[in-house]
N, C-alpha and C positions, 0 to 999 in steps of 0.2 A: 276925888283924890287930890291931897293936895301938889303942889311942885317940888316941894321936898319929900314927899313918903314916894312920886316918879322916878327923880334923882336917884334915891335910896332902892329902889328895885330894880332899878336900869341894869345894874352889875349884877345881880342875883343870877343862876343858873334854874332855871325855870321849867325844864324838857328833860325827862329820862332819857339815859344814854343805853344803847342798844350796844353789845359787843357783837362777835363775828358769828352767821351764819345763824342769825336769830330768823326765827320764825314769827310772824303775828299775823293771824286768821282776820277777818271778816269783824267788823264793829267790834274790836279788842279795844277798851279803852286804857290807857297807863299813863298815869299820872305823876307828879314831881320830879323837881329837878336834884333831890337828892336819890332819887330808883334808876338801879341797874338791872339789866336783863343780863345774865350772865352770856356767854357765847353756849353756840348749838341747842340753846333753850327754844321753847316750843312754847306759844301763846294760843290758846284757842280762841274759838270764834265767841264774843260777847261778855269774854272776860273782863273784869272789872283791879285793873291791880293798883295797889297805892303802895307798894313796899318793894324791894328788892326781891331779885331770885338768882339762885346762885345758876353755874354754869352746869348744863346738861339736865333742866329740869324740864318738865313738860307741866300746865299747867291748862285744864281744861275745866268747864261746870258740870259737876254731874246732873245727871237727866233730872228735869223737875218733872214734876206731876202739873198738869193743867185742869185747872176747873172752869169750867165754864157752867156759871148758875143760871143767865138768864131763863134757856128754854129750859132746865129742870125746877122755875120757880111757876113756867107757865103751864107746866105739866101738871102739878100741884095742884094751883090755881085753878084750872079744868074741871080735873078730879072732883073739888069739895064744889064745884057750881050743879055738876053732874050727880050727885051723891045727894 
């Protein structure tokens, strides 16, 4: 990077601004310095945010599904040695 594109981001606002009584859980990551968390808003844990949220919002991931293939590929795998 050069000394003038430094210069040029020096003044930039970089950091979302958090209003009052916000909440942020456990590896919530939030990004930009144009993102507001509104007040009394609620971040859950591993959330991922790159936008704005208004005030009094809750924002959580719903439950994912996990897979795990390894030991169902060596189960497989068994199977046709045995077979």
């Amino acid at each position: 990077m050069s000394k003038a594109e430094c210069k040029r981001l020096r003044n930039q606002k970089r950091h979302p601004a958090l209003e009052d009584d916000v909440i942020i859980y456990a590896n919530a990551t939030i990004l930009g310095g144009e993102t507001i968390v509104g007040a009394r808003s609620v971040i859950g844990g591993n959330v991922w945010l790159t936008h704005s949220v208004p005030p009094d919002t809750e924002v959580f991931i719903k439950k994912q599904d996990l897979i795990f293939g390894a030991k169902q590929f060596k189960k497989q795998a068994a199977r046709k040695n045995l077979g």
